[in-house]
LUMSE-94938 format. One record per residue (C-alpha): residue number from 1; residue in one letter; z, x, y. Coordinates in pm, whole numbers. Layout:
N
[NUM,'a',[Z,X,Y]]
...
***
This chain:
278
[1,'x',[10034,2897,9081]]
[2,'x',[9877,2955,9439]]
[3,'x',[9783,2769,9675]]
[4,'x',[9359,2718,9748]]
[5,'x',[9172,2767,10066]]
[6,'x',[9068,2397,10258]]
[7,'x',[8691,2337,10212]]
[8,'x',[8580,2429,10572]]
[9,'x',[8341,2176,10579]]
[10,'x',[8660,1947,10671]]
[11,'x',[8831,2038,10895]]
[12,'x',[9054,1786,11039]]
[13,'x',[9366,1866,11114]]
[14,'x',[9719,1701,11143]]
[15,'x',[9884,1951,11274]]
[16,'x',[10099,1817,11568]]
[17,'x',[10316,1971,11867]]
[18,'x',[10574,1755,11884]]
[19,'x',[10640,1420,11647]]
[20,'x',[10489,1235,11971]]
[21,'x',[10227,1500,12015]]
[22,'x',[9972,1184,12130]]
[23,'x',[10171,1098,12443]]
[24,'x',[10191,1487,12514]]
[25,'x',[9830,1437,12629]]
[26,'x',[9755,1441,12990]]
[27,'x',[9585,1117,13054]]
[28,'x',[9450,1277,13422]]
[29,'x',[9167,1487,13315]]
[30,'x',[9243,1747,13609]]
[31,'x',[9565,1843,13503]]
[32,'x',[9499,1855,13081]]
[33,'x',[9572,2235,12994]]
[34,'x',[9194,2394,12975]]
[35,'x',[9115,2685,12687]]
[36,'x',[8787,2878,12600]]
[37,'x',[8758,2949,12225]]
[38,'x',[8517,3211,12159]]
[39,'x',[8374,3250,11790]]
[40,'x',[8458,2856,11793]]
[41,'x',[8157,2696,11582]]
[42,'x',[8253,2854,11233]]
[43,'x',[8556,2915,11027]]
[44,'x',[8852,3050,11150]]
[45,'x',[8730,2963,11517]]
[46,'x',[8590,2595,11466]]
[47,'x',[8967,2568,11314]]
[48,'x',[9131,2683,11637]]
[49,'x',[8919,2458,11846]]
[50,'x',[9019,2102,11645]]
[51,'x',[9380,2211,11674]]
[52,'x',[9352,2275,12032]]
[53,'x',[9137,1963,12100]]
[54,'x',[9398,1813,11866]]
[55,'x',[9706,1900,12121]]
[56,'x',[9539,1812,12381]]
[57,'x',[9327,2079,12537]]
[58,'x',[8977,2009,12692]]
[59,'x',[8777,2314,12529]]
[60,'x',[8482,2489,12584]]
[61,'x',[8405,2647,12242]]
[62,'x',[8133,2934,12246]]
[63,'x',[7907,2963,11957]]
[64,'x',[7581,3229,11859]]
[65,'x',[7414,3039,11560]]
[66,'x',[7630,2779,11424]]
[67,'x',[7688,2444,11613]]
[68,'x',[7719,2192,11355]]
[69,'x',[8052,2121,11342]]
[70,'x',[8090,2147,11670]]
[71,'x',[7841,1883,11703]]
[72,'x',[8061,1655,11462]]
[73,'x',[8337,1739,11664]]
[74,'x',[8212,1622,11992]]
[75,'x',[8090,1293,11809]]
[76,'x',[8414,1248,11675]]
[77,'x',[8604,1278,12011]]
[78,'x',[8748,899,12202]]
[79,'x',[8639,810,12558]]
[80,'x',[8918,938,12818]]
[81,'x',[9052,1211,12580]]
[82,'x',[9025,1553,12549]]
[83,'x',[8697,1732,12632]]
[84,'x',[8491,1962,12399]]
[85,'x',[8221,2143,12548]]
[86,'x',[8013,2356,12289]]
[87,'x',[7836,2681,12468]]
[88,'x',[7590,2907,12349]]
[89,'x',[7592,3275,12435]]
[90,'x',[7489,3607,12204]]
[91,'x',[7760,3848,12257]]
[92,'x',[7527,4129,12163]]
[93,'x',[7345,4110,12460]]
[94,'x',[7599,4240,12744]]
[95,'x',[7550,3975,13006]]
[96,'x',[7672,3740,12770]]
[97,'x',[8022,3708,12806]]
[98,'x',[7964,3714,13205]]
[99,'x',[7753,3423,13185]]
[100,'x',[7980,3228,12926]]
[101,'x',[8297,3308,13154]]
[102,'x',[8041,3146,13442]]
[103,'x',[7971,2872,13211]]
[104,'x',[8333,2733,13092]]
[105,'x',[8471,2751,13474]]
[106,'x',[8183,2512,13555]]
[107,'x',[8195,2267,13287]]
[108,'x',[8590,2309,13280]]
[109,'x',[8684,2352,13619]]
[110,'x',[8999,2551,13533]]
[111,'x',[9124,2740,13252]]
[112,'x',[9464,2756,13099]]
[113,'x',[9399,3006,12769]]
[114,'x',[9124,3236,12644]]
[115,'x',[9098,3265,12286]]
[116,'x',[8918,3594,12192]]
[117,'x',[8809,3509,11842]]
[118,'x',[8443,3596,11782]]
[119,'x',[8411,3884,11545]]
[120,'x',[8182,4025,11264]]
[121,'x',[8336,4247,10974]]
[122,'x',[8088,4529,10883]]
[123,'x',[8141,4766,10590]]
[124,'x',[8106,5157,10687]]
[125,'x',[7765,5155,10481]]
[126,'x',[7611,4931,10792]]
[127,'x',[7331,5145,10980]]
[128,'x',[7418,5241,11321]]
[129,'x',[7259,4958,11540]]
[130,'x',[7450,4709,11291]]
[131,'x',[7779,4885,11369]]
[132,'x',[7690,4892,11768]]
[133,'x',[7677,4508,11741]]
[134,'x',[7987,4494,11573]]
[135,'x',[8137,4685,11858]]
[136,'x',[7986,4462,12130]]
[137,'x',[8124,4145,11969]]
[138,'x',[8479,4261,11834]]
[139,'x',[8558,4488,12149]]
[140,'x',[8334,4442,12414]]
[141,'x',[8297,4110,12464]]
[142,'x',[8673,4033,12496]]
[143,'x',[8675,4281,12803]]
[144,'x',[8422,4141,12970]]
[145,'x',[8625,3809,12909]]
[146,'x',[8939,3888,13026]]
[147,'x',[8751,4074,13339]]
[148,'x',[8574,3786,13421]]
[149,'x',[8859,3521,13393]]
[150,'x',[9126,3665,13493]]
[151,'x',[9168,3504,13862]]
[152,'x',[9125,3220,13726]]
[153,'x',[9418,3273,13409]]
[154,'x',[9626,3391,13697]]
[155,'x',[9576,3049,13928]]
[156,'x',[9767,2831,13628]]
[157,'x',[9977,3099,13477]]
[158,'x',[9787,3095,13170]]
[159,'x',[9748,3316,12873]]
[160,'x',[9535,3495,12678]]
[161,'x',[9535,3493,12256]]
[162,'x',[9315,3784,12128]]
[163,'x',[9238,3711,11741]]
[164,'x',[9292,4034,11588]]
[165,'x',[9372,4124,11200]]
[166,'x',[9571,4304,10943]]
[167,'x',[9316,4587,10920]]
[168,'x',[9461,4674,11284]]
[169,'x',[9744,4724,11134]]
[170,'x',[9642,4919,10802]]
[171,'x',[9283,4990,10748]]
[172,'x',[9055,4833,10515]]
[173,'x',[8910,5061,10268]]
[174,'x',[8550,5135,10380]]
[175,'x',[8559,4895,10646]]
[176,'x',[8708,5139,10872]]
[177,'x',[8512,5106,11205]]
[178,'x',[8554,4750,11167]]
[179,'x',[8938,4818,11131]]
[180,'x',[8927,5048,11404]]
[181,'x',[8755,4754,11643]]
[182,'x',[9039,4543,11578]]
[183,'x',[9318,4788,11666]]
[184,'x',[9128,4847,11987]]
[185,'x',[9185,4486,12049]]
[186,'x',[9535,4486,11974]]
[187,'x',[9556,4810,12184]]
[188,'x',[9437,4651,12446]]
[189,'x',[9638,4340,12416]]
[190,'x',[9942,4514,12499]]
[191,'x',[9763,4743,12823]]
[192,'x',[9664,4400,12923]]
[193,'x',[9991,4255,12935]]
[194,'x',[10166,4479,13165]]
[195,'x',[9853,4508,13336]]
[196,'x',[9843,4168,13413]]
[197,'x',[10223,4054,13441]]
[198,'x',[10276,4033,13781]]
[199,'x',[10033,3779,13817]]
[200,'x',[10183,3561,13559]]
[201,'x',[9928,3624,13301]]
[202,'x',[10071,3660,12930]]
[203,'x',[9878,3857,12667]]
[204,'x',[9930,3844,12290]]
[205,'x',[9769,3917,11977]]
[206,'x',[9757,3736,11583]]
[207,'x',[9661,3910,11333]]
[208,'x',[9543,3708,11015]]
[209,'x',[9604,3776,10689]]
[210,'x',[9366,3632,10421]]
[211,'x',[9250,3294,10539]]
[212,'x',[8935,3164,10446]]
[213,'x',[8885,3426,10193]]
[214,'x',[8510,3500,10109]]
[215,'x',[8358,3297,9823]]
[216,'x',[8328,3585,9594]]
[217,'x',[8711,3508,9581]]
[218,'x',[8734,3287,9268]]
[219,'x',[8979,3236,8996]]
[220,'x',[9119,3515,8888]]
[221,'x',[8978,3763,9139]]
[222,'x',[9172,3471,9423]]
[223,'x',[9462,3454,9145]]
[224,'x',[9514,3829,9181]]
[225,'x',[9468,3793,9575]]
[226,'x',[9759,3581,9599]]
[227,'x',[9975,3807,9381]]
[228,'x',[9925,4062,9658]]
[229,'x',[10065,3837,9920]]
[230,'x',[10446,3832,9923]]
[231,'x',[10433,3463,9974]]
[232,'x',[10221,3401,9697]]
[233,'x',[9955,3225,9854]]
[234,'x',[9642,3222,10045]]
[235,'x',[9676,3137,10471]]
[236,'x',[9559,2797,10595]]
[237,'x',[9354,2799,10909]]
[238,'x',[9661,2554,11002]]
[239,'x',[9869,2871,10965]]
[240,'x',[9673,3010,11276]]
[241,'x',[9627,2754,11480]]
[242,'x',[9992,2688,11513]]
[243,'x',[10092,3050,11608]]
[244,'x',[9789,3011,11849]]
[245,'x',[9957,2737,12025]]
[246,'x',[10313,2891,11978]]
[247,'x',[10205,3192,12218]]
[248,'x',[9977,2933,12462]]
[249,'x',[10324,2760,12549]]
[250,'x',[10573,3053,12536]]
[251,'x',[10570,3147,12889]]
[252,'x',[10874,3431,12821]]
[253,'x',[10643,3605,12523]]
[254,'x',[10340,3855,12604]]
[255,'x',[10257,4163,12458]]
[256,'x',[10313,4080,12108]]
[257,'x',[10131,4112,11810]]
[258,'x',[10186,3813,11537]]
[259,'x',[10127,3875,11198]]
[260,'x',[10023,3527,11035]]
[261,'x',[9991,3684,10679]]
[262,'x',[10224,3574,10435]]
[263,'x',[10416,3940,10446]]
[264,'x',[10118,4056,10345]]
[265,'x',[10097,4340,10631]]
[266,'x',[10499,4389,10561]]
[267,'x',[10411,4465,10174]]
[268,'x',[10166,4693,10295]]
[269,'x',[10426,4885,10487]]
[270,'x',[10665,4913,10274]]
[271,'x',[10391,5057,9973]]
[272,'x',[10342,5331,10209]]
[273,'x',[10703,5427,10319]]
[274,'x',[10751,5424,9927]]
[275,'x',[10459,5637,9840]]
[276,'x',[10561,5911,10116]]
[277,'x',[10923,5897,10008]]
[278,'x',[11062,6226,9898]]
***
């Protein structure tokens, strides 16, 4: 038996800091913790925005394409509650993330945690100009990020979550420059967090597993999926958004990398240390 994915068309979650995770929230708007989620209207992303919204963040989420449930989100949210603030920006043009660091400071006012999650995963058969996008959005754009809100990280003692993945870790077969953006990330995750220590700024990385797995994953293809995984199971976004807000409120933890994969990366490991054996 395994466990299937949620239907991403509803997301709601229950996840929950604390058992009385509603008086956690900050009823003076000026002093609720303050995140920007990038990659935040789809998947993975739109999860990590509910659960922040959910433990009461006011969030800007940056989208491209994709604002519908965002929209649903902002419907759904109660009068004197936590803010969400959808923004638009196209991380393939190189202003972008400039302007969208310009834009969440203004409609925010302060910002507590960046959540570099906007990525695109590419095979190596991509043409060129395809794979030069890929590198804008999965490496380029969180740069520009952290340049640009830094300062203002560094005025609450915030932190910064780059979403990263297991193909940092151990390539994907022939998605290798797509692997190779994401262990730039996580690379940089850890330059970042010495880099930025002294000025009370934590850095750390999650790596995913399979979450959301694409929907050419169906019985038994998904069946044999979750064999792979030493848990036996496919991730929830819950899975991520948790870990998310583990390393937002650790202030003693930066410059790790988080493996939210059901062993999966482990496994992986240990296959090779076997194979090289003598």
């Amino acid at each position: 038996m395994f466990a299937m994915p949620p239907d991403e068309s509803s997301f709601r979650f229950h996840y929950k800091v604390n058992s009385n995770a509603d008086s956690s929230i900050c009823p003076d708007p000026a002093n609720r913790p303050a995140a920007l989620v990038t990659g935040g209207g789809v998947r993975l992303g739109l999860a990590i925005v509910t659960g922040l919204h959910e433990a009461g963040y006011d969030v800007a989420a940056h989208y491209n394409s994709s604002d519908e449930g965002l929209a649903t989100l902002v419907r759904q949210a109660l009068p004197n509650r936590p803010r969400i603030v959808p923004l638009r920006a196209d991380f393939t043009q190189r202003r972008a993330p400039n302007s969208l660091a310009a834009g969440a400071l203004q409609a925010l006012g302060r910002l507590d945690l960046l959540v570099n999650s906007a990525a695109v995963m590419l095979g190596d058969d991509a043409d060129t100009v395809a794979l030069a996008k890929m590198k804008l959005i999965n490496v380029d754009a969180p740069a520009a990020l952290v340049d640009a809100l830094v300062d203002a990280l560094a005025q609450r003692q915030g932190s910064i979550v780059n979403i990263a993945d297991v193909a940092a870790l151990h390539s994907f077969a022939g998605h290798l420059s797509y692997s190779r953006s994401k262990a730039v990330l996580v690379s940089r995750t850890k330059q970042w967090a010495l880099q930025f220590a002294q000025r009370g700024v934590r850095v750390n990385a999650l790596c995913p597993g399979t979450v959301l797995p694409a929907p050419a994953y169906t019985g038994s293809r998904l069946e044999a999926l979750c064999q792979s995984i030493p848990l036996r199971r496919i991730g929830e976004p819950e899975d991520v958004v948790r870990a998310v807000v583990f390393l937002a409120r650790s202030p003693f933890v930066t410059g790790q990398v988080l493996c939210v994969d059901g062993g999966r990366a482990l496994a992986a490991q240990n296959a090779e240390r076997t194979s090289t054996a003598p």
